[in-house]
LUMFI-102990 format. One record per atom (N, C-alpha, C, O): y, z, x. Coordinates in pm, whole numbers, padded with zeros to 5 digits, always signed. Each point is the difference from the previous one (the first is absolute). Example, Ala and Ser with C-alpha at 12.3 -4.5 7.8 and 13.67 -1.06 7.14 Angstrom:
-00569+00780+01319+00119+00000-00089+00120+00000+00090-00002+00066+00104+00107-00138-00139+00119+00006+00082+00109+00073-00077+00111+00017+00051
% end
This chain:
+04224+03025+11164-00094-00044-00104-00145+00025+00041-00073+00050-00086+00024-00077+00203-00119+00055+00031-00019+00088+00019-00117+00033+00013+00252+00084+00005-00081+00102+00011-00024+00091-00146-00071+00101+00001+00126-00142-00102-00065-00003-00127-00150-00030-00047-00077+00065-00071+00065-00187+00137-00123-00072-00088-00130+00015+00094-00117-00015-00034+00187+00061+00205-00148+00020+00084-00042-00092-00051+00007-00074-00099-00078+00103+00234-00088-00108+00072-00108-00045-00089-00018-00115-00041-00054+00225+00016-00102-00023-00042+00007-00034-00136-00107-00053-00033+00208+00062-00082+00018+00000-00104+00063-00127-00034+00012-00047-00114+00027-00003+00225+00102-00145-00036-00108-00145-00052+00061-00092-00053-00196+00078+00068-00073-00035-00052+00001+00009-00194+00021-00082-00089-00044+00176+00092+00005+00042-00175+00148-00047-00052+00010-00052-00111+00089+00069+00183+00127-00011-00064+00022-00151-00030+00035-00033-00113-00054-00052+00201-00032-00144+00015-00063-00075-00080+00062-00095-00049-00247+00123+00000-00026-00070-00110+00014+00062-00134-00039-00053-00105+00106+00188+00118+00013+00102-00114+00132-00084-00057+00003-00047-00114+00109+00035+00213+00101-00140-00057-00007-00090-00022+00067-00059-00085-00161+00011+00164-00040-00159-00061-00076-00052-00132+00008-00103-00067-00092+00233+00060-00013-00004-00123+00035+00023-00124-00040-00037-00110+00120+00102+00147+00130+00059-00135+00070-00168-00042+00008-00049-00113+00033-00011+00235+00107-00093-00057-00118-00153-00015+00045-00111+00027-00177+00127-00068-00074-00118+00007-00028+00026-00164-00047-00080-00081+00083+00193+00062+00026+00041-00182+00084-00047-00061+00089-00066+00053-00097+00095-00221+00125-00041-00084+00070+00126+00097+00016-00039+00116+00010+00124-00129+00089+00114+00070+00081-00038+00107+00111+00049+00016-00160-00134+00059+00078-00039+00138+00131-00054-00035+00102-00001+00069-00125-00054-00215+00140-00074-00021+00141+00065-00024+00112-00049+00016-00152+00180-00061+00056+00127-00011+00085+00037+00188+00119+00014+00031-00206-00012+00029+00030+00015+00146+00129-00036+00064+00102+00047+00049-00201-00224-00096+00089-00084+00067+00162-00016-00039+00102-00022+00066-00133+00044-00215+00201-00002-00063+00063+00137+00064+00115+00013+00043-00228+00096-00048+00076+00103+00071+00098-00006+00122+00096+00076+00015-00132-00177+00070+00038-00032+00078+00118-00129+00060+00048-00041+00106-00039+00008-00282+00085-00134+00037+00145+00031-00025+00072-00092-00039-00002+00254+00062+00148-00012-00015+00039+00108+00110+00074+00097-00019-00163-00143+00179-00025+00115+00095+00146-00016+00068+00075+00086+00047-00061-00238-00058+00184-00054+00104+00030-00080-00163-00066-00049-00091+00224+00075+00131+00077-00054-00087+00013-00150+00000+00024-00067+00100-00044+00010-00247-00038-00110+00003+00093-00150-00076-00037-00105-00053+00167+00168+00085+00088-00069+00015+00037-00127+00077+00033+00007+00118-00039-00132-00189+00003-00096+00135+00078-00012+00081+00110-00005-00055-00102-00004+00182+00043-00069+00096+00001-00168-00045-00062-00063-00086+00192+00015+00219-00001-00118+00029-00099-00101+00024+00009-00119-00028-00155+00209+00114-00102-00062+00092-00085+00021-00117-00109-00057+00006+00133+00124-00109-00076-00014-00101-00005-00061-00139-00086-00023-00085+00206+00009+00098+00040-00172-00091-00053-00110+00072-00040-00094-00067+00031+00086+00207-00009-00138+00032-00159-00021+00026-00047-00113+00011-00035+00235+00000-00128+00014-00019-00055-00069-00147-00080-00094-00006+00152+00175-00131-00036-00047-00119+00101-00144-00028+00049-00016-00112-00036-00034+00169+00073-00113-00011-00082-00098-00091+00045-00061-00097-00187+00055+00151-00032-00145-00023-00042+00021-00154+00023-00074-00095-00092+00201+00099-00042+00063-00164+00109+00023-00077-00023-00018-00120+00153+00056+00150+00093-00058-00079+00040-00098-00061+00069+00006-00101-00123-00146+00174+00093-00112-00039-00126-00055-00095+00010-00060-00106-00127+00099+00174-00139-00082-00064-00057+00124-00089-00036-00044-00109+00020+00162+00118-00089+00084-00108-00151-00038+00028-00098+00032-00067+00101-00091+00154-00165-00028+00033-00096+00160-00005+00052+00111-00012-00174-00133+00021-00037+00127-00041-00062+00138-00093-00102+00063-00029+00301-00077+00001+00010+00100-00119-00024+00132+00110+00052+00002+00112-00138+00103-00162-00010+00126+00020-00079+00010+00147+00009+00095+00079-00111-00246-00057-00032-00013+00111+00072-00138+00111-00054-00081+00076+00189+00107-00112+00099-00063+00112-00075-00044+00158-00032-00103+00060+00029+00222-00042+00001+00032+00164-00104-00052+00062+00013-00015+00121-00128-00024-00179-00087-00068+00008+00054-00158+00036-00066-00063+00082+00139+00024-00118+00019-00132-00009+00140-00078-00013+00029-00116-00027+00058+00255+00066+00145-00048-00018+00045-00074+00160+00093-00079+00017-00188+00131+00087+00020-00082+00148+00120+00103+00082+00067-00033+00098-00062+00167-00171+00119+00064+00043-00034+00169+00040+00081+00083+00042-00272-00058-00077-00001+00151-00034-00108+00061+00160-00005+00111+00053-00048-00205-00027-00089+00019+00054+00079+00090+00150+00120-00002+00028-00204+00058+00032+00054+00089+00184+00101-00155+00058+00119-00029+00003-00263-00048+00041+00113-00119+00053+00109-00112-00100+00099-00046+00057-00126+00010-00201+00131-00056-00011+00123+00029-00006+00104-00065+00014-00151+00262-00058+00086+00125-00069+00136+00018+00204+00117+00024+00030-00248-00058+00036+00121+00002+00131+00068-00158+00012+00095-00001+00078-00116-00092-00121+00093-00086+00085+00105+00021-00165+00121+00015+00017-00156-00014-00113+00137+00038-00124+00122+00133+00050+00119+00005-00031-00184+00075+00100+00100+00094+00060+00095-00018+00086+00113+00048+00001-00200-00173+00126+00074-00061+00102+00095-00068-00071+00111+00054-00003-00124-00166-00059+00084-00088-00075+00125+00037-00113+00074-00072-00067-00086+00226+00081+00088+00045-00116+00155+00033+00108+00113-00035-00034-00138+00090+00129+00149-00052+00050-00058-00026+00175-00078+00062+00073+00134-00146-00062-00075-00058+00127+00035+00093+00135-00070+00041+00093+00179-00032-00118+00061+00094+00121-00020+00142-00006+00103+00061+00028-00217+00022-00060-00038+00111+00005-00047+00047+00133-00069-00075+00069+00101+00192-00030-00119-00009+00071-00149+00024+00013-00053+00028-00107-00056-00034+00251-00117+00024-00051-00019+00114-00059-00089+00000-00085+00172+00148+00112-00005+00108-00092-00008-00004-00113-00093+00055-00059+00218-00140-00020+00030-00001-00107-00109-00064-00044-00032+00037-00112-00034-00117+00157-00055-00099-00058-00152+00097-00045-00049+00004-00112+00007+00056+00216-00137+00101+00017+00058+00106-00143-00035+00013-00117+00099+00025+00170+00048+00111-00155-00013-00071-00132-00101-00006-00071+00215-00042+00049-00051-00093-00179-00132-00039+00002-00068+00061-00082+00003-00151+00157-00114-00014-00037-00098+00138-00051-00078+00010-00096+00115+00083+00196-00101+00089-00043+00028+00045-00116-00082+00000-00092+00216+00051+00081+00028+00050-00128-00056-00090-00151-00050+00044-00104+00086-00185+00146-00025-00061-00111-00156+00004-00042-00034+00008-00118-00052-00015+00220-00149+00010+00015-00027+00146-00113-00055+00007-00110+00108+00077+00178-00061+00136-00070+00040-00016-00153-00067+00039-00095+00196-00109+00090+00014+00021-00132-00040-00085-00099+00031+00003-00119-00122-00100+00192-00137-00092-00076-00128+00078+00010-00076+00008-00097+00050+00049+00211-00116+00094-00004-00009+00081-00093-00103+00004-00067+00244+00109+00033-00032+00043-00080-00023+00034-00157+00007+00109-00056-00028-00203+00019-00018-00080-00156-00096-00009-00011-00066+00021+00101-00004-00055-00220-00168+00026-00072-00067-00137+00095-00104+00003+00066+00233-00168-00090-00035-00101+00066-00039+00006+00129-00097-00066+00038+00161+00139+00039+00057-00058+00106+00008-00116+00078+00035-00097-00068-00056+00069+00200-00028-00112+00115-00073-00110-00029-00076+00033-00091+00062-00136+00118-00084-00090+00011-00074-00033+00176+00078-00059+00076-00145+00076-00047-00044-00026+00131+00002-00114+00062+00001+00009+00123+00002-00128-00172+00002-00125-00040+00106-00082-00136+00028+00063-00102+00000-00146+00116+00114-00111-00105-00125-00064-00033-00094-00019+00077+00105-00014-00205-00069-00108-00086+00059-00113-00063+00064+00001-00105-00101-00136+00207+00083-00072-00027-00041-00087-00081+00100-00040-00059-00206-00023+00015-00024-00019-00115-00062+00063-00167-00117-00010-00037+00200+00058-00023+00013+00114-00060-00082-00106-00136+00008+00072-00099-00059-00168+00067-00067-00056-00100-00153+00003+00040-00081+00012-00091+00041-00020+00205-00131+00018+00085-00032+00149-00009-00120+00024-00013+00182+00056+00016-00007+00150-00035-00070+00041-00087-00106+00062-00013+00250-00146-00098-00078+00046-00160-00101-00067-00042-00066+00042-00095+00031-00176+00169-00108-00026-00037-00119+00060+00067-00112+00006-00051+00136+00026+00138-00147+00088+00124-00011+00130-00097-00116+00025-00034+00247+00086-00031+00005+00103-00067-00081+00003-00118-00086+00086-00016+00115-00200-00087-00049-00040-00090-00168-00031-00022-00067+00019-00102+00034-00062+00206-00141-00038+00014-00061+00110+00021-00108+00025-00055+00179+00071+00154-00098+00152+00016-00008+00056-00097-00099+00064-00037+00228-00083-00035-00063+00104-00131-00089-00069-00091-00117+00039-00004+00150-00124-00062-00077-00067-00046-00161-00002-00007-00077+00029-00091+00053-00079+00240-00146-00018+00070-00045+00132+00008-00112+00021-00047+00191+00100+00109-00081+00071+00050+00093+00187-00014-00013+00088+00084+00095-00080-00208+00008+00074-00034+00143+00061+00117+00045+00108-00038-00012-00133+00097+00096+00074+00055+00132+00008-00016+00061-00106+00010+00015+00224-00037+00164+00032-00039+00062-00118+00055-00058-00058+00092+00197+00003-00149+00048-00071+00108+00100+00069+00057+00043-00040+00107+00027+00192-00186+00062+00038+00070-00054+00102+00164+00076+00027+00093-00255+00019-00106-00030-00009+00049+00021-00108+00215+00002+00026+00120+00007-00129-00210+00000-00079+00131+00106-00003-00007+00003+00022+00121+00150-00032-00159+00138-00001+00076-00008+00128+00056+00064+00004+00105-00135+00138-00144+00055+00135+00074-00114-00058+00172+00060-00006+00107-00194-00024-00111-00044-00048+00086+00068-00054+00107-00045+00008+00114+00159-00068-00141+00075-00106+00092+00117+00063+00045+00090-00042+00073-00114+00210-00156+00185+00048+00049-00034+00111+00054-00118+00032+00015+00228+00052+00025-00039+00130+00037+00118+00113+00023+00101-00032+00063-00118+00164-00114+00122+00052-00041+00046+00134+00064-00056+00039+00103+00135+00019-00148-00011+00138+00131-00126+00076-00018-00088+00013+00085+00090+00033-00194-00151+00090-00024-00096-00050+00047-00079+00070+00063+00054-00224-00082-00119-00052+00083-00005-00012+00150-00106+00006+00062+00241-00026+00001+00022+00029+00134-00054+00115+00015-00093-00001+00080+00115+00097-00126-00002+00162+00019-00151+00016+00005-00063+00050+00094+00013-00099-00205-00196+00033+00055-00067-00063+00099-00102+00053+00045+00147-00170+00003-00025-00117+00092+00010+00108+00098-00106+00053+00034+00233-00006+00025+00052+00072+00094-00072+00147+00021-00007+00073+00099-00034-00064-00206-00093+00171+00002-00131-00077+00043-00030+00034+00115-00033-00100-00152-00130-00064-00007-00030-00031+00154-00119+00008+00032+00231-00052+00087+00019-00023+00120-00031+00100+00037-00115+00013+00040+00218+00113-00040-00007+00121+00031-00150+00039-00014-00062-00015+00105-00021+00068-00225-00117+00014+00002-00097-00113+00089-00094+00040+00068+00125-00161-00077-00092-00041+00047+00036+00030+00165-00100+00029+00066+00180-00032-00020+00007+00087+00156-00061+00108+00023-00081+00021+00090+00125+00061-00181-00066+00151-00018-00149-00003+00051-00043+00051+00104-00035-00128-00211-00133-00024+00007-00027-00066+00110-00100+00056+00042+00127-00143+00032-00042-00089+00110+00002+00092+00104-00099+00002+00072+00197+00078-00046+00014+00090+00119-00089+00165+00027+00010+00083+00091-00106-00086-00229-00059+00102-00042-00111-00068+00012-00103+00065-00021+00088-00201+00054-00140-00061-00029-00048-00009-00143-00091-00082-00012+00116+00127-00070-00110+00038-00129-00054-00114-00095+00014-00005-00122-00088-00095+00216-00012-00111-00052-00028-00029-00160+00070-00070-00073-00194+00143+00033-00021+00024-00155+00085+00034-00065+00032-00082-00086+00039+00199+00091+00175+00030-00100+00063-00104+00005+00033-00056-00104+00002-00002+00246+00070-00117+00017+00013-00124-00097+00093-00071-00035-00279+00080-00002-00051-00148-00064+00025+00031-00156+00014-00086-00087-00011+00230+00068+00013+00001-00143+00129-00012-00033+00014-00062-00105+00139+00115+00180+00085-00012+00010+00062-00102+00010+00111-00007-00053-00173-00117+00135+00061-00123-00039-00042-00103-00125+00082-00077-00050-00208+00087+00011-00037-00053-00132+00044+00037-00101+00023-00068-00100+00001+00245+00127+00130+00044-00113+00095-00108-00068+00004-00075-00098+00094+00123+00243+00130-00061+00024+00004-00176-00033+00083-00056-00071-00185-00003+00137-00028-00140-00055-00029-00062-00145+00018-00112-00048-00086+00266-00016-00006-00022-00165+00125+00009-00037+00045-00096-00063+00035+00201+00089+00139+00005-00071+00068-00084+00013+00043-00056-00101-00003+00010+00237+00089-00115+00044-00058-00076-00112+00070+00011-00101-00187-00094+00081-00046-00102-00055+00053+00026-00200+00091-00066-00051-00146+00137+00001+00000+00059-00092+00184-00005-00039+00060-00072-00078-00006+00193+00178+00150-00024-00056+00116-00127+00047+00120-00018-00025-00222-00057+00101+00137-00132+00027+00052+00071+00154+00118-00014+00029-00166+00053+00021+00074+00034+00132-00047-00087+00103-00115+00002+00044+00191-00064-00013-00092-00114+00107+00023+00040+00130-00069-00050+00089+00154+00128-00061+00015+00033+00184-00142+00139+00016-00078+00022+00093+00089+00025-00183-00130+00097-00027-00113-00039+00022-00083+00066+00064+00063-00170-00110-00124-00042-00024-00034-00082+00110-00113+00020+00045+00176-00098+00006+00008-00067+00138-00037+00079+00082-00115-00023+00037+00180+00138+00024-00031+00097+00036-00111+00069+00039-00056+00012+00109+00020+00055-00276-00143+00040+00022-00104-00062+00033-00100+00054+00046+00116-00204-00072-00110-00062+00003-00057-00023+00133-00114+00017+00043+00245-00068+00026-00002-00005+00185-00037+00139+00030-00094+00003+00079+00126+00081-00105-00079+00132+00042-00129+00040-00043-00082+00071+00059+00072-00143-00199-00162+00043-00041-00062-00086+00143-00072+00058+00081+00095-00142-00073-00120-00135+00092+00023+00069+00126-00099+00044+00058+00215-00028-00008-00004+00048+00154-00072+00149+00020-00051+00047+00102+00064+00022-00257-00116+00126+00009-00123-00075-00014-00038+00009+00117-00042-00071-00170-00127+00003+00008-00048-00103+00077-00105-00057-00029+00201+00014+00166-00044-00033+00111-00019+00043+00099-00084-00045+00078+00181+00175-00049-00021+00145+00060-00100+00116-00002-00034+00089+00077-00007-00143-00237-00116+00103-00056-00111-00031+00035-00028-00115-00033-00076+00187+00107-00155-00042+00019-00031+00043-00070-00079+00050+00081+00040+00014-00211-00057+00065-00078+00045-00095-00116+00077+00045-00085-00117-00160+00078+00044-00100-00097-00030+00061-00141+00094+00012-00078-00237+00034+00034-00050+00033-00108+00069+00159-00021-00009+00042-00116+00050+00014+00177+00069+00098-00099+00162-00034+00044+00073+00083-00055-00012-00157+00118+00128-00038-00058-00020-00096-00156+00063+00020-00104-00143-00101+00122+00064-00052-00150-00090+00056-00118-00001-00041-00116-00049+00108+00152+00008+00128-00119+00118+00094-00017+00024+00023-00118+00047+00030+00196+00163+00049-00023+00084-00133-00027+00073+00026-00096-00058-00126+00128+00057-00066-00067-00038-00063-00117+00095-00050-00061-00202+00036+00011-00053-00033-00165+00093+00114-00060+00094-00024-00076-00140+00182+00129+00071+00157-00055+00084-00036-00030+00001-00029-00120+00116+00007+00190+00142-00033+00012+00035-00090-00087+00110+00012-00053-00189-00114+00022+00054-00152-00101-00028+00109-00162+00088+00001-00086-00195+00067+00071-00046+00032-00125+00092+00133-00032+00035+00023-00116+00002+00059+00221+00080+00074-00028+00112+00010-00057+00039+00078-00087+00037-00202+00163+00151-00036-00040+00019-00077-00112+00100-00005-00071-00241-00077+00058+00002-00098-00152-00043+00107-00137+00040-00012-00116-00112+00092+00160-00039+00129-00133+00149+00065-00003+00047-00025-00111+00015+00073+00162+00087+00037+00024+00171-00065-00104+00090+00052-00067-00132-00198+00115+00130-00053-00074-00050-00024-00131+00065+00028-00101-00215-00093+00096-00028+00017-00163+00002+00129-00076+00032-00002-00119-00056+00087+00165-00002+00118-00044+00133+00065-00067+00014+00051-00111+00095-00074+00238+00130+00078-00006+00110-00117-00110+00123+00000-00015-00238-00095-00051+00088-00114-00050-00038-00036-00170+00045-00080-00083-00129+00163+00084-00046+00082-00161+00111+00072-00013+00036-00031-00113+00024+00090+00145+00107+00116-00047+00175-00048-00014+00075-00037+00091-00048+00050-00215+00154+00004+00006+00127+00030+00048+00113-00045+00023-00241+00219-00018+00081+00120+00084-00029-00054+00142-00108-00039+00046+00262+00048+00030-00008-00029+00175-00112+00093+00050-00098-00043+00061+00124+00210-00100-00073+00070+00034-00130+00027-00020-00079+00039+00086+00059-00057-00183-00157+00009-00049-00052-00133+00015-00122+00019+00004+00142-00139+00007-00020-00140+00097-00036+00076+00217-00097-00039+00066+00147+00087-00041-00003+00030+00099-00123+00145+00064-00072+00014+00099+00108+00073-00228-00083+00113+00015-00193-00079-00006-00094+00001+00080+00116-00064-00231-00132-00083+00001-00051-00067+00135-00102+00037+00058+00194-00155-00010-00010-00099+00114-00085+00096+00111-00097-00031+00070+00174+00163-00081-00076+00060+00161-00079+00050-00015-00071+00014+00100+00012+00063-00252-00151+00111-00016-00078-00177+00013-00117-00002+00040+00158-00082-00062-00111-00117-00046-00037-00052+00168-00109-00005+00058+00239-00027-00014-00054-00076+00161-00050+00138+00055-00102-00025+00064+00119+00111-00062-00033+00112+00136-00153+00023-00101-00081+00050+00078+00030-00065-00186-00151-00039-00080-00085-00065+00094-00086+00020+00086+00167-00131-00158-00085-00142+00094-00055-00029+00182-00094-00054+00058+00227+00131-00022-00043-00006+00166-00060+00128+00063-00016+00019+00120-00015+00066-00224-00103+00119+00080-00124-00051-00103-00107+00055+00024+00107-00147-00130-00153-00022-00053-00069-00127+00072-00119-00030+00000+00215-00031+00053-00014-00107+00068-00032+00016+00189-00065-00070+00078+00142+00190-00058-00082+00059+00146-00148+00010-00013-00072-00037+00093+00012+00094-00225-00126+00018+00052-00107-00077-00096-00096+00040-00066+00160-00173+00091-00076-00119-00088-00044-00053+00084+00072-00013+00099-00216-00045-00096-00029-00121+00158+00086-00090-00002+00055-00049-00098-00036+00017+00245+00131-00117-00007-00102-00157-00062+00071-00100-00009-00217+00077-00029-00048-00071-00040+00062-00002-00149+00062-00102-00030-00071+00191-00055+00008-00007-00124+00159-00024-00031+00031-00065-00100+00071+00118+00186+00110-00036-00016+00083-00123+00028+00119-00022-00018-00209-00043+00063+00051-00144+00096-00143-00094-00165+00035-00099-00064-00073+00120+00058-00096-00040-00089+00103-00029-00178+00008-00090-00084+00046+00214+00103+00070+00019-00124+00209-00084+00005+00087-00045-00074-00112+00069+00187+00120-00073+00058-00032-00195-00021+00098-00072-00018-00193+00030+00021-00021-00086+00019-00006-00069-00125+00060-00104-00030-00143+00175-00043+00013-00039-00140+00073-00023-00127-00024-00056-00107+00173+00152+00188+00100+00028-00081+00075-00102+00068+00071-00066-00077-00066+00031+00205+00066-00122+00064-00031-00156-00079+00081-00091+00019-00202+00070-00105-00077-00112+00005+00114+00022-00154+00106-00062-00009-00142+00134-00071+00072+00024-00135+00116-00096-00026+00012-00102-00068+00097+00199+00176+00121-00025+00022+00042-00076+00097+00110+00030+00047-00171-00129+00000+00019-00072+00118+00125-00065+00005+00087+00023+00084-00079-00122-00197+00094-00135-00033+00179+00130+00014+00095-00015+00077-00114+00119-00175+00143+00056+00038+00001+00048+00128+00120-00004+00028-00181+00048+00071-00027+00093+00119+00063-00076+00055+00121+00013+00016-00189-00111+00026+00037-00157+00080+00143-00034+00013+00076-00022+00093-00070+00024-00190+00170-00090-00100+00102+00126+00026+00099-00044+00059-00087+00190-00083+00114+00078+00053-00006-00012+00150+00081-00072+00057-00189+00149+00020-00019-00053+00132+00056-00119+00080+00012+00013+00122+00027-00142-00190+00011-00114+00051+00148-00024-00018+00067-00088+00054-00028+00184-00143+00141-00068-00085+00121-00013+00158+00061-00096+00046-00069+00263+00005+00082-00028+00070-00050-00101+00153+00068-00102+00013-00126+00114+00046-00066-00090+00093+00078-00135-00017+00076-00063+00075-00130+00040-00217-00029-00188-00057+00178+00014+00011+00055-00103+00038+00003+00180-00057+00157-00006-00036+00075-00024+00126+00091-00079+00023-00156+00176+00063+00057+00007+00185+00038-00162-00006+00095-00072-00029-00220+00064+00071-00092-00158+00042+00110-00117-00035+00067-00071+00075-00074+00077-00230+00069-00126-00069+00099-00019-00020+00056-00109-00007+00020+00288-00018+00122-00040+00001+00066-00006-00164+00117-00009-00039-00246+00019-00037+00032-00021-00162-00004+00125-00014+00018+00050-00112
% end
């Protein structure tokens, strides 16, 4: 695979995916991908959907809150399905069963939500108050193969770059990646970039032109999804998305980083109350548990 995408190119491929699936288009992707293993249940996978069987809690977002979907409850339901397995057996179904939650539009839950009325009421209020999807925040809380898959490229690049030094690409590259994560609900993404944005611009002595590549990087990837999200057509959504960001970040190279941090600021003050409120959703969710 790398020696396809080189070295130097595995950067582009990374937020070039991440931004595809932070689109209506991604959703396209992601079903592409949800009949990769046969998805026939198993035993360990009855006793996984057990509890959403008997209760229907949920609905379409079960897994969230059935106490059965998540990495760790999804393993002790495997253990418990015949006790006398061994640890092989036991390592195998799980995985299998894992992928074949990964690969669905839903997938994983990273976390169980155990009070599932605190949810909808925390859900309810964001939109409400401050404008945000709610399906938005259940994809926030999950994460699926395709989103594994950019997470996992996004690593890759961000190695790439660290070992090349290229602190500025670096910075635009992770504010990218941190818009998309944010934008499409990818939360291991976004986690991610973010710990890498900060540990880059603590490395960086050239403070004032790293976060000028990373302003680049936020405006790029956000022109980009607004752009590619005017269009019906996947393709012409996409063709637009890139004449528009690859616009913005060579008109924006040779803007003073005064006027762009100026203009950044003002558009921050606008939109504050929603900025705040997607930003917080998953955090406030870690934290509480709702």
């Amino acid at each position: 695979m790398l020696g396809l995408l080189r070295k130097k190119n595995i950067d582009k491929v990374s937020s070039g995916f991440a931004a595809a699936l932070a689109i209506p288009f991604g959703k396209r992707i992601e079903k592409a991908t949800s009949e990769l293993i046969n998805e026939s249940p198993t035993p360990y996978d009855q006793n996984i959907d057990a509890n959403y069987i008997l209760t229907h809690i949920g609905g379409a977002n079960h897994r969230l809150f059935d106490g059965s979907h998540s990495p760790a409850d999804m393993w002790q339901k495997v253990k418990e399905t015949f006790p006398d397995d061994t640890k092989a057996q036991e390592i195998y179904n799980y995985l299998l069963s894992m992928v074949k939650d990964l690969q669905t539009v839903k997938g994983i839950p990273l976390f169980s939500i155990d009070d599932k009325a605190s949810y909808d009421k925390a859900a309810e209020f964001m939109s409400q108050n401050y404008n945000v999807n709610k399906s938005w925040i259940s994809d926030s809380l999950t994460i699926n193969l395709t989103e594994f898959l950019a997470t996992s490229l996004g690593m890759l690049a961000f190695i790439f770059k660290w070992n090349k030094r290229e602190k500025d690409e670096f910075a635009d590259l992770a504010s990218s990646l941190a818009t998309a994560g944010l934008i499409g609900g990818n939360p291991l993404l976004l986690v991610i970039s973010l710990i890498s944005l900060g540990s880059s611009f603590t490395k960086n002595k050239n403070k004032m032109k790293w976060s000028k590549s990373s302003i680049r990087g936020i405006l790029g990837m956000t022109s980009f999804v607004l752009a590619a999200s005017m269009f019906a057509s996947p393709l012409m959504g996409l063709i637009a998305g890139i004449i528009v960001s690859i616009t913005v970040k060579r008109v924006t190279k040779n803007i003073p980083k005064k006027d762009i941090l100026n203009w950044t600021k003002s558009t921050y003050e606008k939109n504050k109350k929603l900025i705040i409120a997607a930003t917080g959703v998953i955090g406030l969710s870690a934290i509480t548990g709702i």
